[in-house]
C-alpha beads as a LAMMPS data file, in Angstrom:
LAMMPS data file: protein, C-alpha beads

349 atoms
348 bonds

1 atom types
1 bond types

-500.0 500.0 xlo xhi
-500.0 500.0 ylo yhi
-500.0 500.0 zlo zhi

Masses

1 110.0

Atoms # bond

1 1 1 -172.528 430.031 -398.382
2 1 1 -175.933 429.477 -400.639
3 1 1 -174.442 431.810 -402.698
4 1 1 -170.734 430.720 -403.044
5 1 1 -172.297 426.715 -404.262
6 1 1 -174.649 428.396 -406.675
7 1 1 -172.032 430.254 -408.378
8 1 1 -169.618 427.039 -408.163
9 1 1 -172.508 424.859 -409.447
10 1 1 -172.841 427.441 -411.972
11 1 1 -169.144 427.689 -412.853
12 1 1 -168.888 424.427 -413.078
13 1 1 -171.510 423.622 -415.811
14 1 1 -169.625 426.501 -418.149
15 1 1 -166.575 424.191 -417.726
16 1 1 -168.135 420.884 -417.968
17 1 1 -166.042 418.314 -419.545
18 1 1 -167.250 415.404 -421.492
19 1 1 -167.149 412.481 -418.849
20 1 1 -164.402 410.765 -418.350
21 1 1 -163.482 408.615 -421.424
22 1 1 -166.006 409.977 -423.346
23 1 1 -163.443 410.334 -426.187
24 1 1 -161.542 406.870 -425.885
25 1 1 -160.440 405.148 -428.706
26 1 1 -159.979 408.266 -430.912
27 1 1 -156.371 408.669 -430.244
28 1 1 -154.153 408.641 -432.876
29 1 1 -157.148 408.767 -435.637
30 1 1 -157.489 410.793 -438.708
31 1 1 -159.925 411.354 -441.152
32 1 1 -162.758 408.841 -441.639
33 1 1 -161.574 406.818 -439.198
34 1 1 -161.983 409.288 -436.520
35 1 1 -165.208 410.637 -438.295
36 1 1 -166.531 407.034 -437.823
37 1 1 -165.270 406.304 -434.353
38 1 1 -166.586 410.229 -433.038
39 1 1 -169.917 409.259 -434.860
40 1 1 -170.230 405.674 -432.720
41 1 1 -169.589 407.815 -429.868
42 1 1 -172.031 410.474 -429.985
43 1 1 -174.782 408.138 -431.368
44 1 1 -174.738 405.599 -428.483
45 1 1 -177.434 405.966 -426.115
46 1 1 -178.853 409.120 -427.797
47 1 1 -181.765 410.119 -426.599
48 1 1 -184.032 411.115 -429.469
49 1 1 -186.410 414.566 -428.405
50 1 1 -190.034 415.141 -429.381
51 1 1 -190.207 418.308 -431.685
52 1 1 -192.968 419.576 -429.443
53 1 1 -190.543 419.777 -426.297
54 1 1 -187.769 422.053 -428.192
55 1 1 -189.473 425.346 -427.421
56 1 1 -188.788 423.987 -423.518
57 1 1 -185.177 422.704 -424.030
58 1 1 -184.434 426.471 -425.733
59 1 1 -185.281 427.606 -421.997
60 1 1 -182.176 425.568 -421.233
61 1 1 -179.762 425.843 -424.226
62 1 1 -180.412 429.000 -425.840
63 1 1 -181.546 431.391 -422.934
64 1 1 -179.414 434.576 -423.391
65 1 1 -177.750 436.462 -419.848
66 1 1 -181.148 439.100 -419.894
67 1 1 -183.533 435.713 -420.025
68 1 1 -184.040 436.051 -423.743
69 1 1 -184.027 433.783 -427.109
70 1 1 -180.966 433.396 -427.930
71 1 1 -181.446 433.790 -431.790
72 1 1 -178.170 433.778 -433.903
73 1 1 -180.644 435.416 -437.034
74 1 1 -181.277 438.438 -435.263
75 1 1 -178.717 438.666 -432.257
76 1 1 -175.314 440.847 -432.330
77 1 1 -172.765 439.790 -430.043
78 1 1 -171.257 442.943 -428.385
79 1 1 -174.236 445.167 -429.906
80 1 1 -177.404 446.009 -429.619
81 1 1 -180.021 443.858 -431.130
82 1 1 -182.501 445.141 -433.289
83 1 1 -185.127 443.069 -431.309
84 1 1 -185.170 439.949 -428.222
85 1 1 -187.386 437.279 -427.359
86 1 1 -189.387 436.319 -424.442
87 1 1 -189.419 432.302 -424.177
88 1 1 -193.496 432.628 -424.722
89 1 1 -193.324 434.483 -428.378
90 1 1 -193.401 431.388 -430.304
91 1 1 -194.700 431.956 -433.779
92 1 1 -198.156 431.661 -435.370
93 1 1 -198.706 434.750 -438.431
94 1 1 -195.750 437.026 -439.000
95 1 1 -195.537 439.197 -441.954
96 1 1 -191.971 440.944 -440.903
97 1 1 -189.106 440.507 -438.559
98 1 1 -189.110 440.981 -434.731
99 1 1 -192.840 439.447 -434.405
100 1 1 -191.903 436.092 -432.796
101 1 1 -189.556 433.118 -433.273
102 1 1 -189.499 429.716 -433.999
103 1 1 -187.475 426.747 -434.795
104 1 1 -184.859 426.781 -437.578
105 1 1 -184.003 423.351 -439.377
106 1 1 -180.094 424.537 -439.521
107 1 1 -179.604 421.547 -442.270
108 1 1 -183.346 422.018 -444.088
109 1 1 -185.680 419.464 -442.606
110 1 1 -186.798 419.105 -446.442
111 1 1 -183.289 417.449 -447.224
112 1 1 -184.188 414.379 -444.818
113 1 1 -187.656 414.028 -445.131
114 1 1 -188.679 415.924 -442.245
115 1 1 -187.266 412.367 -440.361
116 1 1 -186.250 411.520 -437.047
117 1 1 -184.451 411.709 -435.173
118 1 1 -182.737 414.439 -437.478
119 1 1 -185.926 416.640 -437.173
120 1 1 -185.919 417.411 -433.499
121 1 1 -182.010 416.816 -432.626
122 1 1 -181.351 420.001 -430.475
123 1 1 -177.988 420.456 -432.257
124 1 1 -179.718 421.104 -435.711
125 1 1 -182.445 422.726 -434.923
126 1 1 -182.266 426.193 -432.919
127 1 1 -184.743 429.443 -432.506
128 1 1 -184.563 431.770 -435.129
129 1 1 -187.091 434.316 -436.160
130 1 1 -189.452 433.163 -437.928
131 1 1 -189.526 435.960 -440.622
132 1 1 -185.997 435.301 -441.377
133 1 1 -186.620 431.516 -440.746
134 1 1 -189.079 431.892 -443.957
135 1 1 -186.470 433.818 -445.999
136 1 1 -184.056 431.780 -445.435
137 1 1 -186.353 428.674 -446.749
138 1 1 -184.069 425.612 -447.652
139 1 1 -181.162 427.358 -449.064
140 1 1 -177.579 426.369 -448.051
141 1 1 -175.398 428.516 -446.096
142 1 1 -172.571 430.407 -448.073
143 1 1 -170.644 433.134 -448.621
144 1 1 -172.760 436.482 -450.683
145 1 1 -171.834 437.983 -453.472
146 1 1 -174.957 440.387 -453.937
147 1 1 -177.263 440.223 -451.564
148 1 1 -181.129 440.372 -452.521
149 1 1 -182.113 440.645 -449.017
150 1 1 -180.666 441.799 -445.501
151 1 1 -182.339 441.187 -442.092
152 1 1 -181.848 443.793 -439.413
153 1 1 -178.433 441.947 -437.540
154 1 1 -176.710 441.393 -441.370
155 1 1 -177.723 438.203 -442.059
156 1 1 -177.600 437.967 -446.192
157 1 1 -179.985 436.415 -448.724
158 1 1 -178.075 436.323 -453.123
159 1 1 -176.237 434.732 -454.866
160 1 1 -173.051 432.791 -454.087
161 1 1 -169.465 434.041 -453.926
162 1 1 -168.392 430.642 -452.961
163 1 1 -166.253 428.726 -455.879
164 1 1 -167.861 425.393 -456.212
165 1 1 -171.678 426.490 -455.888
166 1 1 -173.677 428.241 -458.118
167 1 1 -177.517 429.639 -456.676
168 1 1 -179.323 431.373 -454.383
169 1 1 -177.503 431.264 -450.428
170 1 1 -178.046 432.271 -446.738
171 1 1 -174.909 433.707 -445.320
172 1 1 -175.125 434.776 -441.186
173 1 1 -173.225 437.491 -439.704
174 1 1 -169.398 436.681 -438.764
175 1 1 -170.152 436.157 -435.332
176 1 1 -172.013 433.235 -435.704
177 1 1 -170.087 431.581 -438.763
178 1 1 -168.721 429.186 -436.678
179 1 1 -171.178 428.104 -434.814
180 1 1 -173.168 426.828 -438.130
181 1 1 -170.416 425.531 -439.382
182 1 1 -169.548 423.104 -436.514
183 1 1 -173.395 422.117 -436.974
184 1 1 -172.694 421.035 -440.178
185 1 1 -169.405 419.101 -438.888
186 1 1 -171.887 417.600 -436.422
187 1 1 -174.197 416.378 -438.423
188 1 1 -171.976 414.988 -441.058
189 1 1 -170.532 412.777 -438.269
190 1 1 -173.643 412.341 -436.043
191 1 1 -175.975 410.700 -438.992
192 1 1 -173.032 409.945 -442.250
193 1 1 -174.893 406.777 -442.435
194 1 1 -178.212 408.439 -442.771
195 1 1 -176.700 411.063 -445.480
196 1 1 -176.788 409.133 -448.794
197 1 1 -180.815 409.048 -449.018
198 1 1 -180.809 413.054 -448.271
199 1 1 -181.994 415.075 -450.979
200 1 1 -179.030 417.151 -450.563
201 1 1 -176.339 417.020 -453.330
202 1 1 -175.118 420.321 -453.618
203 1 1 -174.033 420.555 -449.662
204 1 1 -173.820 416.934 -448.893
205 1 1 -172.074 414.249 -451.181
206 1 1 -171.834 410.343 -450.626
207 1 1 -172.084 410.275 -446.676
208 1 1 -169.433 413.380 -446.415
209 1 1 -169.794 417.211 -447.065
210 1 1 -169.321 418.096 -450.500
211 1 1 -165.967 420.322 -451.299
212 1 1 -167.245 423.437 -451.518
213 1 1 -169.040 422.868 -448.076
214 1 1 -165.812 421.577 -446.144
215 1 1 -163.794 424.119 -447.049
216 1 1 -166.373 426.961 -446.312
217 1 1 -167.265 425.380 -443.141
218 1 1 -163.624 425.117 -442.533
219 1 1 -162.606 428.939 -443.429
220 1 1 -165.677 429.658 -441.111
221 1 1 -165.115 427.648 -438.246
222 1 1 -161.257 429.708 -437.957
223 1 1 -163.125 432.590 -438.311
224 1 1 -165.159 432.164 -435.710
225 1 1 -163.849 429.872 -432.967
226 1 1 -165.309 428.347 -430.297
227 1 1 -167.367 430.768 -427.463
228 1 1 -168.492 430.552 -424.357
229 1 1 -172.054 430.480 -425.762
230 1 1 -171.415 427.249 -427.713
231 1 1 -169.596 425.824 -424.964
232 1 1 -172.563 426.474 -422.564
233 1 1 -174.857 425.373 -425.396
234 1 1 -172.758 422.035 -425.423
235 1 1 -173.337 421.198 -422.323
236 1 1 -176.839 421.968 -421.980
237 1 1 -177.784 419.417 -425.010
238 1 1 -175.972 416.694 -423.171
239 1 1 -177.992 416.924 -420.157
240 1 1 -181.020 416.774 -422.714
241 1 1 -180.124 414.292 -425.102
242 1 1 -176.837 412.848 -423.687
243 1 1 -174.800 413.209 -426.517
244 1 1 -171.829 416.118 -427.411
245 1 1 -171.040 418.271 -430.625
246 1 1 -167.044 416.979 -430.539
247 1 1 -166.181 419.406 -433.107
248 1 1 -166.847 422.256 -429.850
249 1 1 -165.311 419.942 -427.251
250 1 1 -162.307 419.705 -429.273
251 1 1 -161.976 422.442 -432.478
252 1 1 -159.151 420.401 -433.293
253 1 1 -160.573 417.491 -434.564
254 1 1 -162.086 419.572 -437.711
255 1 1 -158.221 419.723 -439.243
256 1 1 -157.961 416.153 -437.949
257 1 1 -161.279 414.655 -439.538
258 1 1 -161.589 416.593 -442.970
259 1 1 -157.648 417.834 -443.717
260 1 1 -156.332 414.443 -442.450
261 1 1 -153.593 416.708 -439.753
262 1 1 -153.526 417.691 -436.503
263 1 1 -152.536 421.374 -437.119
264 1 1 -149.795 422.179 -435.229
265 1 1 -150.557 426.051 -434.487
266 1 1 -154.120 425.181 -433.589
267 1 1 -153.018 422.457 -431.050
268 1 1 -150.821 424.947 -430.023
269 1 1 -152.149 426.216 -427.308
270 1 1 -150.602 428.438 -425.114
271 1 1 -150.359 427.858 -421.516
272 1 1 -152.143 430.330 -419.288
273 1 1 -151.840 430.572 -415.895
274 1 1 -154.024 433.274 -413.198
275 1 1 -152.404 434.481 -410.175
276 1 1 -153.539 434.767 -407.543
277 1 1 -156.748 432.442 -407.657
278 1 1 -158.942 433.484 -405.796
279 1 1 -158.203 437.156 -405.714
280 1 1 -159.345 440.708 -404.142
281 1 1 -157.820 443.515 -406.029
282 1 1 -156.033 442.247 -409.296
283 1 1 -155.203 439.119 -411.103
284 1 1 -151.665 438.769 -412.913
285 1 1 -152.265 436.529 -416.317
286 1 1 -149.113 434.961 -417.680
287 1 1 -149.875 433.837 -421.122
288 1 1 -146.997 431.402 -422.960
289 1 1 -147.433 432.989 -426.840
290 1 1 -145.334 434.853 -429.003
291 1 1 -148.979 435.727 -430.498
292 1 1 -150.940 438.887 -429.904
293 1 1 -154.728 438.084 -428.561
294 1 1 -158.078 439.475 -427.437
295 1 1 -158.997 438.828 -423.759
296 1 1 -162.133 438.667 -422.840
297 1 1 -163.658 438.451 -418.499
298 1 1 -167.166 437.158 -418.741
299 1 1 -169.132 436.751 -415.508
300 1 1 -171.253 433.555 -414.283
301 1 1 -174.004 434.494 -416.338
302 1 1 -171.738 434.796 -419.953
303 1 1 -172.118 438.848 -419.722
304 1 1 -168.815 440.329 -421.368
305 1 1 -167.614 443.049 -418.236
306 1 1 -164.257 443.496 -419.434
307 1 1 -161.677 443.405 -422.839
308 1 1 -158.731 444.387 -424.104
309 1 1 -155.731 443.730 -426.832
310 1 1 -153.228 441.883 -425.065
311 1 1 -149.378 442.027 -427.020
312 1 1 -147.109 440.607 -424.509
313 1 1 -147.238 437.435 -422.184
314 1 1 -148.231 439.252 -418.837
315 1 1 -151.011 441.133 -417.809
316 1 1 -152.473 442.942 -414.330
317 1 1 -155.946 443.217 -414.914
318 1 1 -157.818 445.163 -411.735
319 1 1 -161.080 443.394 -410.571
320 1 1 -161.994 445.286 -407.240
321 1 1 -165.015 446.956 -409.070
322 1 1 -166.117 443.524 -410.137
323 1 1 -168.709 441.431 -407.839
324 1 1 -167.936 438.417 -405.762
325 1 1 -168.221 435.554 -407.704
326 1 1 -166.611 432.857 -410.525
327 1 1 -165.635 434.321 -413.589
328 1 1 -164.321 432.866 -417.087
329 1 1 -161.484 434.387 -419.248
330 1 1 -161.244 433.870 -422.714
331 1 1 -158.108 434.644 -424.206
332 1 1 -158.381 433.751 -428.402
333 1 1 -156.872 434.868 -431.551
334 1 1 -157.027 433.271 -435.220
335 1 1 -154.391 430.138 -433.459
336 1 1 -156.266 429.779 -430.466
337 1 1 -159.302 430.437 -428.326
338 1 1 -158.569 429.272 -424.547
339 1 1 -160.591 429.060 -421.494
340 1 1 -159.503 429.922 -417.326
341 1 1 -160.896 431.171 -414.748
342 1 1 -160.944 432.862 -411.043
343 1 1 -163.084 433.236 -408.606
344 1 1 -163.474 437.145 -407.159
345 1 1 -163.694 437.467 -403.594
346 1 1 -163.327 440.763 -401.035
347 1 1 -161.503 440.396 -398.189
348 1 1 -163.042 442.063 -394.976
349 1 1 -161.245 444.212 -392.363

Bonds

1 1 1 2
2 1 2 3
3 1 3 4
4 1 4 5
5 1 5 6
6 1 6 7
7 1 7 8
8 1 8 9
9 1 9 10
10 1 10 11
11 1 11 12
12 1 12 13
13 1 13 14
14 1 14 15
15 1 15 16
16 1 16 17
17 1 17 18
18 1 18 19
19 1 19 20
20 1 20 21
21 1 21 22
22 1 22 23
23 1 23 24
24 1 24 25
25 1 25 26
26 1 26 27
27 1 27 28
28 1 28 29
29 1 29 30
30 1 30 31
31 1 31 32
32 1 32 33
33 1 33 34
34 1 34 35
35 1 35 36
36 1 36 37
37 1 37 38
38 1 38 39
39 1 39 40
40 1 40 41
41 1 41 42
42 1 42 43
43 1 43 44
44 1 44 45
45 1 45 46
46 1 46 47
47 1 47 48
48 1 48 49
49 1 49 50
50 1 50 51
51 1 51 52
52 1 52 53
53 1 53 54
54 1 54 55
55 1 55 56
56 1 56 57
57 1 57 58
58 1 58 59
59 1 59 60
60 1 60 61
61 1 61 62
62 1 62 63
63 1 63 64
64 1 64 65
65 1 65 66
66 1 66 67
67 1 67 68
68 1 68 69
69 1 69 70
70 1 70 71
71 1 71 72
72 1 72 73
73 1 73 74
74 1 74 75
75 1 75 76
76 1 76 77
77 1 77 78
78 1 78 79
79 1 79 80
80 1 80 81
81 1 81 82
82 1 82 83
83 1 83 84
84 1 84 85
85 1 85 86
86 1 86 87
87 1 87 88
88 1 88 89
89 1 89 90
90 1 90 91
91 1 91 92
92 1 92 93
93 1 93 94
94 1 94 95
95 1 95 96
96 1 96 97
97 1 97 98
98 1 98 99
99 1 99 100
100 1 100 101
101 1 101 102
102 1 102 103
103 1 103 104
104 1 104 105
105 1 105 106
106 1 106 107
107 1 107 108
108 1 108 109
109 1 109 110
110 1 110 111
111 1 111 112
112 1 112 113
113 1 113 114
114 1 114 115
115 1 115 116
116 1 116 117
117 1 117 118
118 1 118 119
119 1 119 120
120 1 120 121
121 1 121 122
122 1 122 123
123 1 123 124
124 1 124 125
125 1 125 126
126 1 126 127
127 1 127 128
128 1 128 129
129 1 129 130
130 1 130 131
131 1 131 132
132 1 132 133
133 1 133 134
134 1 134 135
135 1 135 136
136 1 136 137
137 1 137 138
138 1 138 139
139 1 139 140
140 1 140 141
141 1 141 142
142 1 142 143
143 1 143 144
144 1 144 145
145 1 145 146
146 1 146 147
147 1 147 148
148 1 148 149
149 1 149 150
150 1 150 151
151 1 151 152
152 1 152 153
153 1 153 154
154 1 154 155
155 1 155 156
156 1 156 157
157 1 157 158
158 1 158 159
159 1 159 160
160 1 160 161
161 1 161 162
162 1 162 163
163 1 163 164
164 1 164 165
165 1 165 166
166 1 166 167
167 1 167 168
168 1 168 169
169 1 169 170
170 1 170 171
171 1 171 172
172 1 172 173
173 1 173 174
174 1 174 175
175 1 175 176
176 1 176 177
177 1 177 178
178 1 178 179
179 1 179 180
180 1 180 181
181 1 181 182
182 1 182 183
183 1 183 184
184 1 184 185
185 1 185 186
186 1 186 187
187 1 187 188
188 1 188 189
189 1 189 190
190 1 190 191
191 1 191 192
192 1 192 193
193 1 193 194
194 1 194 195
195 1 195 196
196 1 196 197
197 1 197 198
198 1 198 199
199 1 199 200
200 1 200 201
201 1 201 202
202 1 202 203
203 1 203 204
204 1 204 205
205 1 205 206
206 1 206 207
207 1 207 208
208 1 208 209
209 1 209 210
210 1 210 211
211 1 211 212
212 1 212 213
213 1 213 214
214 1 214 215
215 1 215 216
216 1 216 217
217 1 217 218
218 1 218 219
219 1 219 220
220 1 220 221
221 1 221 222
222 1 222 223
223 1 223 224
224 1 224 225
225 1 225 226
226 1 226 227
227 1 227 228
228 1 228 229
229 1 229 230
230 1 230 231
231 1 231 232
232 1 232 233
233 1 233 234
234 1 234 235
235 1 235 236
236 1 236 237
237 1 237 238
238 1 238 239
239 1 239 240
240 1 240 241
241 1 241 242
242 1 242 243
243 1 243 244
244 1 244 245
245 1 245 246
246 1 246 247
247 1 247 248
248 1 248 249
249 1 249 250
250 1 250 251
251 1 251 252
252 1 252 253
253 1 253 254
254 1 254 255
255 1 255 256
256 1 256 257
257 1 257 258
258 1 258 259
259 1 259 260
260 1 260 261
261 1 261 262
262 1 262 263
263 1 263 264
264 1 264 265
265 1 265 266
266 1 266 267
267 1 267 268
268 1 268 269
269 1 269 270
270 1 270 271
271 1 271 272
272 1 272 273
273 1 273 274
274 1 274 275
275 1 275 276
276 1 276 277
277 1 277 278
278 1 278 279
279 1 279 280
280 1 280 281
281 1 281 282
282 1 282 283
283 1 283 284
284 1 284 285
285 1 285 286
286 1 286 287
287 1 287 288
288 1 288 289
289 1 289 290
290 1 290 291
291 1 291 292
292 1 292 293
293 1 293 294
294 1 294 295
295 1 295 296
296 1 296 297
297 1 297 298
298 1 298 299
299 1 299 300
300 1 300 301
301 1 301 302
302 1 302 303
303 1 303 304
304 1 304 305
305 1 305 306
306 1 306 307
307 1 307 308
308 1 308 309
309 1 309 310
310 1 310 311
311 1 311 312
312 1 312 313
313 1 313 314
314 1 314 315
315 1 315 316
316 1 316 317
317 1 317 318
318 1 318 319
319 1 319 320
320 1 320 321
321 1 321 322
322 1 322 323
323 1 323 324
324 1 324 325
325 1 325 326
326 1 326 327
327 1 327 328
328 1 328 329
329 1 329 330
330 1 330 331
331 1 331 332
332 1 332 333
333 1 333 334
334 1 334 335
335 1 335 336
336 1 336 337
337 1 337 338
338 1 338 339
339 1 339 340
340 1 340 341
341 1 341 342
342 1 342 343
343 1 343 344
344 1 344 345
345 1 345 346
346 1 346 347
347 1 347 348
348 1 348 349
């Protein structure tokens, strides 16, 4: 029984929803006006963190499946990473990569002043190594064209590809595209009145994004949709500073806020129903898409244990080698990335 509420307590905090009205009042909004009315929302009653206490928050929003950093500089999502962190190699000296980690300013703390509560806002500012933290320096994020340096995951440090921005640029590997880019969505809502005294025309313009920025962070965020990491990640900064990244809760309000649209195919969602829930041997998935997709089984603890290339709308997936226990599908292509889930249970003679 201990075990069953752990691993629905657990279950439930990978599906946590904002509470219940969280969102009201941005119905039928578009553009600034929804901009405006998310950034009212997720400023009231935010609670401001000391920079000091975000190596102890990490413990709770970046901590990978193994118990290690979760840093998007040096990790690689379905590989091996060149090298992990324990929670207690924080940075002093480092003269290469893999030595310890730190805290990356996503949007350069030298932009703002090093102010608060921008500074320490758990949503900016994540774990990184420090090595590549350094390289990285204050450069924007963008797209390569020739790269003058490489860390060991792919990251990329040259000169821009991107048409709009000329200089030196800090691209991350695919798999994490997405989640910077819905930082930068963030933070353009979260502080647009704080934006127009950054020292940061060539990303930010006014109290917006500049072009160039939108549309990269756009192209980047349907490259890399939402995961269970950032979802997880989402939740955990809400218990900390009680405020939500709405651009993860709800992917589509990027089309809605900067193209002025609710896209119609990424709305689209498909439904997707498990049968039967809870199950012993196998679970039947019945998928409503004309769309081929990648499914994805990931257990309490966010480990991948099983994926495949789904083309038609029903599956049989066995799960009698799996464990007892809750576990989340993820079924996503470049339309959609949806969330279910069942709960794994044997059945005794």
């Amino acid at each position: 029984m201990k075990t069953f509420i752990l691993l629905l307590l657990i279950s439930n905090f990978i599906f946590a929803q904002p509470p219940a009205g969280y969102y009201d009042g941005t119905q039928g909004l578009v553009g600034d006006s929804l901009r405006f009315k998310l950034s009212q929302i997720i400023s009231n009653n935010f609670i401001s963190v000391t920079y000091s206490s975000l190596y102890t928050h990490y413990q709770l929003t970046d901590k990978k499946a193994n118990g290690k950093v979760w840093d998007m500089y040096s990790d690689i999502p379905g590989g091996i990473p060149p090298y992990e962190y324990d929670f207690n190699q924080t940075c002093g000296n480092y003269t290469q990569e893999g030595q310890c980690y730190n805290r990356e300013h996503t949007v350069p703390a030298s932009w703002f002043n090093n102010a608060y509560p921008m500074y320490s806002d758990l949503f900016m500012v994540v774990p990184s190594d420090g090595y590549v933290n350094n390289k990285r320096a204050n450069y924007p994020y963008g797209k390569v064209a020739n790269a003058t340096w490489i860390s060991m995951n792919g990251s990329k440090l040259g000169t821009s590809a991107v048409n709009g921005y000329i200089g030196t640029v800090f691209e991350p590997i695919d798999s994490f595209k997405g989640d910077f880019a819905r930082i930068y969505f963030y933070v353009a809502t979260r502080y647009l009145n704080n934006i127009p005294s950054w020292n940061s025309s060539t990303v930010f313009q006014g109290n917006n994004l500049s072009n160039w920025a939108k549309n990269l962070f756009i192209q980047w965020h349907n490259l890399d949709p939402v995961s269970v990491k950032e979802i997880q990640r989402n939740n955990a900064v809400y218990q900390i500073q009680n405020n939500r990244n709405p651009y993860v809760d709800f992917p589509e309000f990027v089309n809605a806020v900067w193209l002025g649209t609710y896209d119609v195919e990424t709305l689209a969602k498909p439904e997707f129903s498990v049968f039967p829930n809870p199950a012993s041997d196998f679970i039947q998935l019945t998928v409503i898409t004309n769309d081929s997709y990648d499914l994805f089984i990931y257990n309490s603890v966010g480990n991948n244990v099983f994926n495949t290339k789904v083309f038609n709308n029903n599956i049989e997936i066995p799960i009698h080698q799996l464990p007892d226990g809750f576990y989340i599908i993820q079924i996503k292509n470049n339309n959609f990335s949806v969330f279910n889930r069942f709960l794994k249970i044997s059945i005794s003679n």
